[in-house]
PQR file of N, CA, C, O and H, with PARSE charges and radii, in Angstrom:
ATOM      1  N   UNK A   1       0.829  -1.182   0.000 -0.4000 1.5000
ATOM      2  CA  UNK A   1       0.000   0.000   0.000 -0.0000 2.0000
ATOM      3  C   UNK A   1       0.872   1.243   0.000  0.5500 1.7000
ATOM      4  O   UNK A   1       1.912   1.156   0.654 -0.5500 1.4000
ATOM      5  N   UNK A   2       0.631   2.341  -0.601 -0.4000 1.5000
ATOM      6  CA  UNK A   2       1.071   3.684  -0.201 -0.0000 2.0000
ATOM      7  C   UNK A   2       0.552   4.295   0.957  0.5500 1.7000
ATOM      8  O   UNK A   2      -0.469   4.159   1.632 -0.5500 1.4000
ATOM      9  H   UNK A   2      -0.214   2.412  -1.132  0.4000 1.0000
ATOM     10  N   UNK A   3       1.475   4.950   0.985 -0.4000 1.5000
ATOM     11  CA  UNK A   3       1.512   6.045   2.519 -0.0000 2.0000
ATOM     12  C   UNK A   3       1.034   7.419   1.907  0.5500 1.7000
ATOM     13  O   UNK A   3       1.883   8.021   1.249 -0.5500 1.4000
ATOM     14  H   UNK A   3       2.304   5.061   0.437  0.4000 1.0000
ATOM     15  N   UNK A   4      -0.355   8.062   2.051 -0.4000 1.5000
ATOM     16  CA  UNK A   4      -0.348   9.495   1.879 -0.0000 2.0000
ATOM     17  C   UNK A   4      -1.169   9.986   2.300  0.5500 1.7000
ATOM     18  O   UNK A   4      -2.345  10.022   1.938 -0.5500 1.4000
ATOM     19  H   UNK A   4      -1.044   7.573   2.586  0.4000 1.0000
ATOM     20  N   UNK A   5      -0.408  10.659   3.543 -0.4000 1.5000
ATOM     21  CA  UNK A   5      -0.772  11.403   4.893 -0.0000 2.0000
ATOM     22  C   UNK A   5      -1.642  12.504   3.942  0.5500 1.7000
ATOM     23  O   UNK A   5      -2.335  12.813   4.911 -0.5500 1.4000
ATOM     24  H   UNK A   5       0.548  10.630   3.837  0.4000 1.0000
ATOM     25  N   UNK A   6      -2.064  13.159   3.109 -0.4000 1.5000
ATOM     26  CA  UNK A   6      -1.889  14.811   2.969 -0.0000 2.0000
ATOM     27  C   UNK A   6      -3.363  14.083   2.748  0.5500 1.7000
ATOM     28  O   UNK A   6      -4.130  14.679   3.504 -0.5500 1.4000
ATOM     29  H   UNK A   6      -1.501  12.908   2.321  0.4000 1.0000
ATOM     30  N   UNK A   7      -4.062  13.082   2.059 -0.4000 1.5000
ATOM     31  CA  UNK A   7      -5.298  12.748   1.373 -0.0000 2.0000
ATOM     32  C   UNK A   7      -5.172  11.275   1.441  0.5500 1.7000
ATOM     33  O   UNK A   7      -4.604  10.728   0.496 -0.5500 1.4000
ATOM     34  H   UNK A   7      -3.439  12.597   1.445  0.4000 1.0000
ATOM     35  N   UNK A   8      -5.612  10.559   2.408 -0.4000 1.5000
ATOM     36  CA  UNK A   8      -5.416   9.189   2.763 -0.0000 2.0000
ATOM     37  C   UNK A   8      -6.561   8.748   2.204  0.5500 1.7000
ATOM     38  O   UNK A   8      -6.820   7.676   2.751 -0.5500 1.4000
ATOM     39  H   UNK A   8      -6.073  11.003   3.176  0.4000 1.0000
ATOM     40  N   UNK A   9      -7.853   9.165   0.941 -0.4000 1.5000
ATOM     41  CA  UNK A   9      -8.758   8.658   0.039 -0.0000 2.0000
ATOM     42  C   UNK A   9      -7.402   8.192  -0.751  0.5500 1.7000
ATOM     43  O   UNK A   9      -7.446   6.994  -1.033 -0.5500 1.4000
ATOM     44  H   UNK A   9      -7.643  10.036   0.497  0.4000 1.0000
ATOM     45  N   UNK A  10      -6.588   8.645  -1.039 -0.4000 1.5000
ATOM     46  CA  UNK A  10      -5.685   8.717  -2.006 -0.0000 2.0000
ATOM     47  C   UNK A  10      -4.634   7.228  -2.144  0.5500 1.7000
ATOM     48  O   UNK A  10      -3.801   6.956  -3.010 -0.5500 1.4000
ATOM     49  H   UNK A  10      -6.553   9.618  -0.810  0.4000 1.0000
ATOM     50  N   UNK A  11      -5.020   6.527  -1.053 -0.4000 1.5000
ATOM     51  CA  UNK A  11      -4.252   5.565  -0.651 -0.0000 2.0000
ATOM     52  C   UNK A  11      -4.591   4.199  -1.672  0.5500 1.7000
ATOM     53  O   UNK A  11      -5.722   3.932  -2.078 -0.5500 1.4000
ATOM     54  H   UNK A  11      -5.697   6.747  -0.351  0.4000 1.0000
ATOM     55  N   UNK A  12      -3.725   3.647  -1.890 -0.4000 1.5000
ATOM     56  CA  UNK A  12      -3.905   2.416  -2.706 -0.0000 2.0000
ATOM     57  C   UNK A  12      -4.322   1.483  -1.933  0.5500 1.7000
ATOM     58  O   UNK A  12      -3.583   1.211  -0.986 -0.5500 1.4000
ATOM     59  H   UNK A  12      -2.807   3.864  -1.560  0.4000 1.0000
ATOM     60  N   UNK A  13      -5.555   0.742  -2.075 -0.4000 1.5000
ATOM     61  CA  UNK A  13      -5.921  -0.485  -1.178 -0.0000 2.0000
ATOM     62  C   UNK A  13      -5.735  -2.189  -1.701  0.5500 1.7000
ATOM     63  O   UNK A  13      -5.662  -3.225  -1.040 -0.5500 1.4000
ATOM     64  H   UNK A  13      -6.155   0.963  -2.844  0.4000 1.0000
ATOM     65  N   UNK A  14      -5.693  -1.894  -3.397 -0.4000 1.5000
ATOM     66  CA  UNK A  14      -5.810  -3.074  -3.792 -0.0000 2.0000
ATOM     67  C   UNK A  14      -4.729  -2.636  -4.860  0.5500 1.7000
ATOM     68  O   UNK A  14      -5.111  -1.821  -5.701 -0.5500 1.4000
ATOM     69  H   UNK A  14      -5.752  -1.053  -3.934  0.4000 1.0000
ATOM     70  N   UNK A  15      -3.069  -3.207  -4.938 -0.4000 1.5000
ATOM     71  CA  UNK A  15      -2.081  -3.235  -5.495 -0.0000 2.0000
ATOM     72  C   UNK A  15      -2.630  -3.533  -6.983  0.5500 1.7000
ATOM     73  O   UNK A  15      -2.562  -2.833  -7.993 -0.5500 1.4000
ATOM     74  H   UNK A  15      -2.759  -3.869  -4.255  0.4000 1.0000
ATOM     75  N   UNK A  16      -3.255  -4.940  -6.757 -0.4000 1.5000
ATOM     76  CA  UNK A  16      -3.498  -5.669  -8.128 -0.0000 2.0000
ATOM     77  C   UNK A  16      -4.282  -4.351  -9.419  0.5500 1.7000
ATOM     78  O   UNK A  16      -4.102  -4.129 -10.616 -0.5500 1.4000
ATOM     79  H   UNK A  16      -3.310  -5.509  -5.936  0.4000 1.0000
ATOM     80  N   UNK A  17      -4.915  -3.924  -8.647 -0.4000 1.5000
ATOM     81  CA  UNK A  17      -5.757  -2.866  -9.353 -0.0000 2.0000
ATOM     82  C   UNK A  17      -5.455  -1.506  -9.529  0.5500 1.7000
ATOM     83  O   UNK A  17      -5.768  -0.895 -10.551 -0.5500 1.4000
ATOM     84  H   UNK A  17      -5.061  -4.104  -7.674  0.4000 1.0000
ATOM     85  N   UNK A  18      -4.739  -0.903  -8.386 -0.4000 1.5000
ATOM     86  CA  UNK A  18      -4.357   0.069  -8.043 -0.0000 2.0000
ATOM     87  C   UNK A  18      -5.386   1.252  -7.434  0.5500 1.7000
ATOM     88  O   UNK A  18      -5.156   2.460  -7.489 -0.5500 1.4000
ATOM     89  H   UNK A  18      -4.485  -1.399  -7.556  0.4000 1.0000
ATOM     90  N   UNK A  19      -6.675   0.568  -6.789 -0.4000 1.5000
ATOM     91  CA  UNK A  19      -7.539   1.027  -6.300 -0.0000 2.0000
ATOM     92  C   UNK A  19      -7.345   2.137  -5.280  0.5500 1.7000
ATOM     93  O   UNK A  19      -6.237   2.032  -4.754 -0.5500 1.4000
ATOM     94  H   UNK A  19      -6.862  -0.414  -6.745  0.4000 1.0000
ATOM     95  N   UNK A  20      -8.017   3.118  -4.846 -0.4000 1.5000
ATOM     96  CA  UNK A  20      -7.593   3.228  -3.503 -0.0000 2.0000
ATOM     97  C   UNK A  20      -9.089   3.385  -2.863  0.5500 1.7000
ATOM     98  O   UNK A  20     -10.214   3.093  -3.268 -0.5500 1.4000
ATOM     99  H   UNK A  20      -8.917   3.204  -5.273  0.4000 1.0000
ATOM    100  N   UNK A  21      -8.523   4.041  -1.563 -0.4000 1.5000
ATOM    101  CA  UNK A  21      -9.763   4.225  -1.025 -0.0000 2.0000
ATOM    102  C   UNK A  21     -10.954   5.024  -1.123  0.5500 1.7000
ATOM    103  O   UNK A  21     -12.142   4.722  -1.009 -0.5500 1.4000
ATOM    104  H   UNK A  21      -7.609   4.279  -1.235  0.4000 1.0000
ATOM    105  N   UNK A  22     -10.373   6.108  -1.358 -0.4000 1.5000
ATOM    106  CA  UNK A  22     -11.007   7.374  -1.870 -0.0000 2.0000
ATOM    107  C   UNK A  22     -12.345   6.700  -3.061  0.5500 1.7000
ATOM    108  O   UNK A  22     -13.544   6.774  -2.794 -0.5500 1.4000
ATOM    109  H   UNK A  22      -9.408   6.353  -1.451  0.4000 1.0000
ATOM    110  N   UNK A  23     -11.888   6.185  -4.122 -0.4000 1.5000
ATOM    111  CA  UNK A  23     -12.710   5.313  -5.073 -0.0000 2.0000
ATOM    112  C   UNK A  23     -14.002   4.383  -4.718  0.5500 1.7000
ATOM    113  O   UNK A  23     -15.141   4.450  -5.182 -0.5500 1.4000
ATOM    114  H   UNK A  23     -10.913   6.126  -4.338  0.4000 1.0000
ATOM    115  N   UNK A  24     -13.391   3.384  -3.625 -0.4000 1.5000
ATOM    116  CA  UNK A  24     -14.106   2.796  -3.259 -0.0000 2.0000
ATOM    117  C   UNK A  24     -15.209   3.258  -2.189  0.5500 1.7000
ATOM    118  O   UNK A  24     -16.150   2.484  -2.018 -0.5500 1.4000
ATOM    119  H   UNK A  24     -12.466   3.329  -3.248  0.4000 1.0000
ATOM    120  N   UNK A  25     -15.181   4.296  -1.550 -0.4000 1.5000
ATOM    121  CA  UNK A  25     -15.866   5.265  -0.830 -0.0000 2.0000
ATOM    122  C   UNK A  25     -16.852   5.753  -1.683  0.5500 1.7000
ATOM    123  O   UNK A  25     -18.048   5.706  -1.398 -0.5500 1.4000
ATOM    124  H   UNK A  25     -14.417   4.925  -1.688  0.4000 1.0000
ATOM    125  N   UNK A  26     -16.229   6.408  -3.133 -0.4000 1.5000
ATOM    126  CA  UNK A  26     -17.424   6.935  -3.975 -0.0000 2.0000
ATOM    127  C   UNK A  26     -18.351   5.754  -4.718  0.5500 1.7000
ATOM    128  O   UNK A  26     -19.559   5.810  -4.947 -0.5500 1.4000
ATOM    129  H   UNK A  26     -15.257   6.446  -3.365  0.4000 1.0000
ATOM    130  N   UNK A  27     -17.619   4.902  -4.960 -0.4000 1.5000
ATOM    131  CA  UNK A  27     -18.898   3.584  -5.289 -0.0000 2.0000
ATOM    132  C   UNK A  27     -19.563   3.272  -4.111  0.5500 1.7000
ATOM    133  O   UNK A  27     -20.729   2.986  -4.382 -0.5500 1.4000
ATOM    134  H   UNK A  27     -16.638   4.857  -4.774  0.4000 1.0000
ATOM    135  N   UNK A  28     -19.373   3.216  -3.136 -0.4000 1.5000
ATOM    136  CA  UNK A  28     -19.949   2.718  -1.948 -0.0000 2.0000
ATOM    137  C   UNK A  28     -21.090   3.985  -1.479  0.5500 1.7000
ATOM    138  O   UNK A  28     -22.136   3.720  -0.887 -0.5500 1.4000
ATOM    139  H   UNK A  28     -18.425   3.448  -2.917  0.4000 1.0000
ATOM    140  N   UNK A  29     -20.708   5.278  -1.833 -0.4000 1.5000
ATOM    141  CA  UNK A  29     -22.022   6.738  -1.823 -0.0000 2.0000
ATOM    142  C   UNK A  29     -22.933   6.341  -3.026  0.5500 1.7000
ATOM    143  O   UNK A  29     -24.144   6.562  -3.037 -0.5500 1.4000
ATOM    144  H   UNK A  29     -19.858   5.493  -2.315  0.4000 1.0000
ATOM    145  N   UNK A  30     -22.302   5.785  -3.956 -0.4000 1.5000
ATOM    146  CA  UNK A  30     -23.070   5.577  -5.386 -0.0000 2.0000
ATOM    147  C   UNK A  30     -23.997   4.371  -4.985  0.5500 1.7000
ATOM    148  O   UNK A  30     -24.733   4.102  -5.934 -0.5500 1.4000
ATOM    149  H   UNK A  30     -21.318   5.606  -3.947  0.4000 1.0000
ATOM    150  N   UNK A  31     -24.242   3.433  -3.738 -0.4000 1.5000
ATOM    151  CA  UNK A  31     -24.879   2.723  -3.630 -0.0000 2.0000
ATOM    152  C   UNK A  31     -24.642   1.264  -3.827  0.5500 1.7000
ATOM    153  O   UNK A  31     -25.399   0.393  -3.397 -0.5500 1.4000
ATOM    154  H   UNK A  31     -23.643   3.651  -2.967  0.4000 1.0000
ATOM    155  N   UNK A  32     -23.195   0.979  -4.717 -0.4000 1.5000
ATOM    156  CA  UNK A  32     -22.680  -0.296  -4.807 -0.0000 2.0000
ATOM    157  C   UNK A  32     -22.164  -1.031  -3.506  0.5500 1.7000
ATOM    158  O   UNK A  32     -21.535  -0.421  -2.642 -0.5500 1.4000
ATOM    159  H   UNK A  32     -22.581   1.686  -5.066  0.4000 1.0000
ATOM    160  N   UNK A  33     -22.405  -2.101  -3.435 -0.4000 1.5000
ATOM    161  CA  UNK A  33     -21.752  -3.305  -2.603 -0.0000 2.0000
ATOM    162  C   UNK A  33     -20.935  -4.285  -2.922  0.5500 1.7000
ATOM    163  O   UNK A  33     -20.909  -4.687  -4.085 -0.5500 1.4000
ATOM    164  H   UNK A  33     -22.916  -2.596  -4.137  0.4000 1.0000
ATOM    165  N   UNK A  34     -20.023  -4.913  -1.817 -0.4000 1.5000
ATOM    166  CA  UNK A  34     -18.854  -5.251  -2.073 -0.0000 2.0000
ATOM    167  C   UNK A  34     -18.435  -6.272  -3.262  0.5500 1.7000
ATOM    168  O   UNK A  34     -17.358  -6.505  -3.811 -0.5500 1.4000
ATOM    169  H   UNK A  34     -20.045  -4.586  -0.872  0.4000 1.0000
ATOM    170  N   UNK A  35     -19.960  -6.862  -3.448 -0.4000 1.5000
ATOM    171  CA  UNK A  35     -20.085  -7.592  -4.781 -0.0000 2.0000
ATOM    172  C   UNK A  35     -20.162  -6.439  -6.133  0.5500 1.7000
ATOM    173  O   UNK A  35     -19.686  -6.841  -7.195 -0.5500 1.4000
ATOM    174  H   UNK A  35     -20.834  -6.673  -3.002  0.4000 1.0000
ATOM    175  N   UNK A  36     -20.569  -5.467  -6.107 -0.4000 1.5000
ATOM    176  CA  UNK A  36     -20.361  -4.590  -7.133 -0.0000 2.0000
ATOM    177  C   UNK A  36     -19.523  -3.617  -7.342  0.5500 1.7000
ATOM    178  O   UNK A  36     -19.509  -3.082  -8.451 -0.5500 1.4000
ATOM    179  H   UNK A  36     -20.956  -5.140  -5.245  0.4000 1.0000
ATOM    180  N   UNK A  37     -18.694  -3.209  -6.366 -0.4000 1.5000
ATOM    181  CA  UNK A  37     -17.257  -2.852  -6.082 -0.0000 2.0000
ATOM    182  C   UNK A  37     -16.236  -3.794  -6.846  0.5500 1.7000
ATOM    183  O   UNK A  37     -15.398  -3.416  -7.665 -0.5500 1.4000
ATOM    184  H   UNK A  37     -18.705  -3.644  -5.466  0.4000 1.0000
ATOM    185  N   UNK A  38     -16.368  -4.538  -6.604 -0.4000 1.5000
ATOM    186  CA  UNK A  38     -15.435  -5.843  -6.945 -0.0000 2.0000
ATOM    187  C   UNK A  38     -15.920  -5.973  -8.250  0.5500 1.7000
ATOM    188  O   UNK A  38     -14.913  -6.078  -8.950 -0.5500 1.4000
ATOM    189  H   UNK A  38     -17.048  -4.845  -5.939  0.4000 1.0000
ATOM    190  N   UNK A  39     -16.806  -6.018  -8.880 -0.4000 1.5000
ATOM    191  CA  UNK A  39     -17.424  -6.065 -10.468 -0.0000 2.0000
ATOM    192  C   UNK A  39     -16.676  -5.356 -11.129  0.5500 1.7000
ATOM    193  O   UNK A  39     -15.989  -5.627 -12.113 -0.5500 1.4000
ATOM    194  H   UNK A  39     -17.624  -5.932  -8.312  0.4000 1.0000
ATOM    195  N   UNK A  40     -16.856  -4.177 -10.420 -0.4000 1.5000
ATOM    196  CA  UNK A  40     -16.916  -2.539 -11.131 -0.0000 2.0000
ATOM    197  C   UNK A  40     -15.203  -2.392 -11.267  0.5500 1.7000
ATOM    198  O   UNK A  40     -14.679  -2.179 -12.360 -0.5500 1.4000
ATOM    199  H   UNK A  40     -17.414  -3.957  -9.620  0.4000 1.0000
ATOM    200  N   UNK A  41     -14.440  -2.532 -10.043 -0.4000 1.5000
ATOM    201  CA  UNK A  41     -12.849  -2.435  -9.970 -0.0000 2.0000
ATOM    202  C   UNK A  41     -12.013  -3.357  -9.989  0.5500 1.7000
ATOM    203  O   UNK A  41     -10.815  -3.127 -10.158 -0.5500 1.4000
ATOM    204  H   UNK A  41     -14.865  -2.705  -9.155  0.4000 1.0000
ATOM    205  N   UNK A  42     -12.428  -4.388  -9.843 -0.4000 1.5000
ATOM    206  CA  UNK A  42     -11.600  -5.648  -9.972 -0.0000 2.0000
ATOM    207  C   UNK A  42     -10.862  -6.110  -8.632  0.5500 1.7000
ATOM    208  O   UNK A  42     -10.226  -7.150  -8.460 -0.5500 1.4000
ATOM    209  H   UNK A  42     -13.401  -4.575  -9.705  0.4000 1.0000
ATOM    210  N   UNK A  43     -11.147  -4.906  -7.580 -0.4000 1.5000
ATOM    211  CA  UNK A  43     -10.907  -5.718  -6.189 -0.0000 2.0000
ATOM    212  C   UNK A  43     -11.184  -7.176  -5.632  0.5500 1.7000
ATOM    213  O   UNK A  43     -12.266  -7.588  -6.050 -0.5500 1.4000
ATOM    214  H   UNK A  43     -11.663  -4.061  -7.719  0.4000 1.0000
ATOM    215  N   UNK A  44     -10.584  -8.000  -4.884 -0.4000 1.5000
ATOM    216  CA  UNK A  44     -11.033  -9.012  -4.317 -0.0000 2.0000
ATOM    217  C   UNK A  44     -10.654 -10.139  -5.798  0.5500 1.7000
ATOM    218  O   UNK A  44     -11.062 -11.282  -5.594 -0.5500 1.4000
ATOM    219  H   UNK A  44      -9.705  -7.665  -4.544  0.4000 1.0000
ATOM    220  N   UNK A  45     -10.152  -9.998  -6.797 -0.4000 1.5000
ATOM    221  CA  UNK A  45     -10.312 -10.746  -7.707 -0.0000 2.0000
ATOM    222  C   UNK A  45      -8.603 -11.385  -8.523  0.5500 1.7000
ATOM    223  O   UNK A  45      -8.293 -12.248  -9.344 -0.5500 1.4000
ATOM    224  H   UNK A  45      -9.820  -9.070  -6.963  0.4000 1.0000
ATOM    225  N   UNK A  46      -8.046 -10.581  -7.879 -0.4000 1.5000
ATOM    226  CA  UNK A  46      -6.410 -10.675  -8.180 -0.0000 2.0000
ATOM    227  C   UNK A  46      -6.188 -11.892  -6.747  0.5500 1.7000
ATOM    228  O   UNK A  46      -6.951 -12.699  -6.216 -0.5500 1.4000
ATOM    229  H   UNK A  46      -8.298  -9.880  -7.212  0.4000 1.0000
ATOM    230  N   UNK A  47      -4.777 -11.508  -6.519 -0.4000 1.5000
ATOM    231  CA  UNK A  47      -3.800 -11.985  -5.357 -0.0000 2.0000
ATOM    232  C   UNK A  47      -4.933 -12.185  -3.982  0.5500 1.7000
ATOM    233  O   UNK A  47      -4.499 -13.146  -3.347 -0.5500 1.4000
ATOM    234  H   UNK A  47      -4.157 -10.853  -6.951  0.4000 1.0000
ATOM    235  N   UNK A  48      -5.926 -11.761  -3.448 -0.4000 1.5000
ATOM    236  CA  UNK A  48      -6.126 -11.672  -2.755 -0.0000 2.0000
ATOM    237  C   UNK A  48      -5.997 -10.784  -1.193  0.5500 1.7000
ATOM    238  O   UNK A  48      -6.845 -10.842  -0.303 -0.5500 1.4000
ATOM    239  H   UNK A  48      -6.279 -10.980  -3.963  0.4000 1.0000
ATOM    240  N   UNK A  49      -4.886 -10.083  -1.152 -0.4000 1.5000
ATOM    241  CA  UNK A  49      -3.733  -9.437  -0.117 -0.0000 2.0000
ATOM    242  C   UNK A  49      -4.990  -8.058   0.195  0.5500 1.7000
ATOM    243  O   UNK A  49      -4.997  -7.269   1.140 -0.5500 1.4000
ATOM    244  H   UNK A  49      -4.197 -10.036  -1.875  0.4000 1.0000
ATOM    245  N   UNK A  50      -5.743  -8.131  -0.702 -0.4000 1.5000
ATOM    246  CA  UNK A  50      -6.472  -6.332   0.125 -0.0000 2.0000
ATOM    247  C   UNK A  50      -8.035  -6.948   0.781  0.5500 1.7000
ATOM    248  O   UNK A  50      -8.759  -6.368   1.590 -0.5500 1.4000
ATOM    249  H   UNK A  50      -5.737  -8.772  -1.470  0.4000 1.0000
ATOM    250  N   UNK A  51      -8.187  -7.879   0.338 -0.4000 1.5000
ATOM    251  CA  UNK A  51      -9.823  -8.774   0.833 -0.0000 2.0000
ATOM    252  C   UNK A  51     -10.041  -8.054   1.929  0.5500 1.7000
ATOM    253  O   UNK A  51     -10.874  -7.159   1.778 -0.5500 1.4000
ATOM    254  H   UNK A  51      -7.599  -8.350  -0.319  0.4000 1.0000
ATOM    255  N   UNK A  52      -9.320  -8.203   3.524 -0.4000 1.5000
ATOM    256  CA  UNK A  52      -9.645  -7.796   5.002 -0.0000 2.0000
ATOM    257  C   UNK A  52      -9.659  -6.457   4.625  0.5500 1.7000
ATOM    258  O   UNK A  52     -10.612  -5.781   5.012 -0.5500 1.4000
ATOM    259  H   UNK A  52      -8.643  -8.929   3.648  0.4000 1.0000
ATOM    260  N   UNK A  53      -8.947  -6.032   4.069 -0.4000 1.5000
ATOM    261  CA  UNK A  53      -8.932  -4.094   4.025 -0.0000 2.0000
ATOM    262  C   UNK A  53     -10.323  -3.966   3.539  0.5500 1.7000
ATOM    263  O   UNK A  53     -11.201  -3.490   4.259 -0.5500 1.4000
ATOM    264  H   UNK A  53      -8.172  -6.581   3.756  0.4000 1.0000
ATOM    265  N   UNK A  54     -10.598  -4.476   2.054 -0.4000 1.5000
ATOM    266  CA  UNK A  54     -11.870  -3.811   1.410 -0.0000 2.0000
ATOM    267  C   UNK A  54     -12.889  -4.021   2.271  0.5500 1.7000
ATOM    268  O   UNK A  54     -13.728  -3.202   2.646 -0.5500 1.4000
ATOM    269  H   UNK A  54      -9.885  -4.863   1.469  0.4000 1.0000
ATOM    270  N   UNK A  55     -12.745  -5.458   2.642 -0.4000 1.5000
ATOM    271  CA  UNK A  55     -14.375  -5.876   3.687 -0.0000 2.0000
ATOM    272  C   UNK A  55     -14.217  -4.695   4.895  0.5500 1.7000
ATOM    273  O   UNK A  55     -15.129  -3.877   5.009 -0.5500 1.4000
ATOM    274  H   UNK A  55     -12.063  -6.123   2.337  0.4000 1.0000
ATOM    275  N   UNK A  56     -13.326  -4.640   5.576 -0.4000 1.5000
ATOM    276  CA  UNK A  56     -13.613  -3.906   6.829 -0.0000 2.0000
ATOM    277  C   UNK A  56     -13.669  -2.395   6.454  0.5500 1.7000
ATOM    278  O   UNK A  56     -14.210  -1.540   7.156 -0.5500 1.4000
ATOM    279  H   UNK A  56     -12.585  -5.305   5.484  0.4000 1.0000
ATOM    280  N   UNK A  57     -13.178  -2.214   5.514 -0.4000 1.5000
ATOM    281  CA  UNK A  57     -13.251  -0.881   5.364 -0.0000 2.0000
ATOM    282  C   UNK A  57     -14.808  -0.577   4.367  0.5500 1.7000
ATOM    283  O   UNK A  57     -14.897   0.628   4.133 -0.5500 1.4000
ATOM    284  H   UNK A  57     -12.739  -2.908   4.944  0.4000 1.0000
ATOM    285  N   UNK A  58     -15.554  -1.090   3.989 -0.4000 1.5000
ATOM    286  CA  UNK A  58     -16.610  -1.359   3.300 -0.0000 2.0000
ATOM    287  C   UNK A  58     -17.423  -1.113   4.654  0.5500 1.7000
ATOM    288  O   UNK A  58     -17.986  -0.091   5.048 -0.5500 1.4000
ATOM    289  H   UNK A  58     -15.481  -2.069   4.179  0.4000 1.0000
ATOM    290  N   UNK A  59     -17.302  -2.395   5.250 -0.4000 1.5000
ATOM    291  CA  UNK A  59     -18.243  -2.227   6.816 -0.0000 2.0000
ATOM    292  C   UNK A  59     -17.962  -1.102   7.520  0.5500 1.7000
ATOM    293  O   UNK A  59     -18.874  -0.357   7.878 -0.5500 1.4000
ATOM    294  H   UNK A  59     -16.844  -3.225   4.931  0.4000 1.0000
ATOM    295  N   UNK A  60     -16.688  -0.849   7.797 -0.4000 1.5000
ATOM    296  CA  UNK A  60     -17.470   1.196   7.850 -0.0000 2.0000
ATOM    297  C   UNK A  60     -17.727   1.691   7.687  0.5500 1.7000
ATOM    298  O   UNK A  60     -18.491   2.260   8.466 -0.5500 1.4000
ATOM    299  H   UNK A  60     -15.947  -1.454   7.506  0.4000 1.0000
ATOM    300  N   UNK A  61     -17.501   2.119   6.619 -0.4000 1.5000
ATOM    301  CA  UNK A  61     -18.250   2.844   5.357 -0.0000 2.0000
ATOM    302  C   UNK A  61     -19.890   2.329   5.736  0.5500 1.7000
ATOM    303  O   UNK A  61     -20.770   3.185   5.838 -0.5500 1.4000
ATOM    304  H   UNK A  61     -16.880   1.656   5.986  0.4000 1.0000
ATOM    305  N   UNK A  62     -20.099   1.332   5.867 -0.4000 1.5000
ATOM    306  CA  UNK A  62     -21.645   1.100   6.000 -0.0000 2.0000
ATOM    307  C   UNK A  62     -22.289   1.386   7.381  0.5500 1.7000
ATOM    308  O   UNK A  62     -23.348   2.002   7.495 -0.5500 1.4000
ATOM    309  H   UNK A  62     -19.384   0.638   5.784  0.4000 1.0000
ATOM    310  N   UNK A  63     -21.532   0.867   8.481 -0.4000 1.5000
ATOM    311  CA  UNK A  63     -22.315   1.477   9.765 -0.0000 2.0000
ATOM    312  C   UNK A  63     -21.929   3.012  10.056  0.5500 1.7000
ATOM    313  O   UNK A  63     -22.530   3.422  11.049 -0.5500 1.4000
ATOM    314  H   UNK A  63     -20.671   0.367   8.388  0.4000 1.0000
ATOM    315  N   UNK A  64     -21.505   3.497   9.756 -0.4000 1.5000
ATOM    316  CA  UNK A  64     -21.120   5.110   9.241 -0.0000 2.0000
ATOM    317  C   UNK A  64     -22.153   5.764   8.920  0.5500 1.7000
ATOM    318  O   UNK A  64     -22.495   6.849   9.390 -0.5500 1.4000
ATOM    319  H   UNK A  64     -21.017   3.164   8.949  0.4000 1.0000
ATOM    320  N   UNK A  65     -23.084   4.685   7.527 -0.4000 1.5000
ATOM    321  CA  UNK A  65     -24.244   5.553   7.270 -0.0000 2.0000
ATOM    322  C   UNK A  65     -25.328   5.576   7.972  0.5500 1.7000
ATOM    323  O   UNK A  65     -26.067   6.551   7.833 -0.5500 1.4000
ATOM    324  H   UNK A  65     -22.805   3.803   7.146  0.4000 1.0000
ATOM    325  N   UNK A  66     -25.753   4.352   9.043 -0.4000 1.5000
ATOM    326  CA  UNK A  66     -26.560   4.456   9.601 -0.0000 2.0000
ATOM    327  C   UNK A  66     -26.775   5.520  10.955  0.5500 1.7000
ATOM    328  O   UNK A  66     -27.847   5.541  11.559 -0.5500 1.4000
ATOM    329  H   UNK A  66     -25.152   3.560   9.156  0.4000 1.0000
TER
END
């Protein structure tokens, strides 16, 4: 993963893809779930190594909104 303190949306979560977080935050406002995240970016579908990041960070993102 990258390190970037200044805008940590900015952070890469999924190497294989080069996702970061910031991204997956705006699909996740857009209403997608981790099955359509993963459609849409190709997370969860490489190496495996970001799975715990996306899920847990997904599940905040979700009890966040409630």
């Amino acid at each position: 993963m990258t390190n970037n303190a200044d805008n940590p949306s900015d952070e890469i979560v999924c190497t294989c893809t080069g996702t970061t977080y910031g991204e997956i935050a705006d699909l996740h406002a857009q209403g997608y779930d981790l099955d359509g995240i993963s459609s849409k970016k190709g997370v969860l579908s490489g190496c495996g190594g970001c799975e715990w990041d996306v899920e847990s960070f997904i599940e905040a993102l979700t009890h966040n909104q409630s």
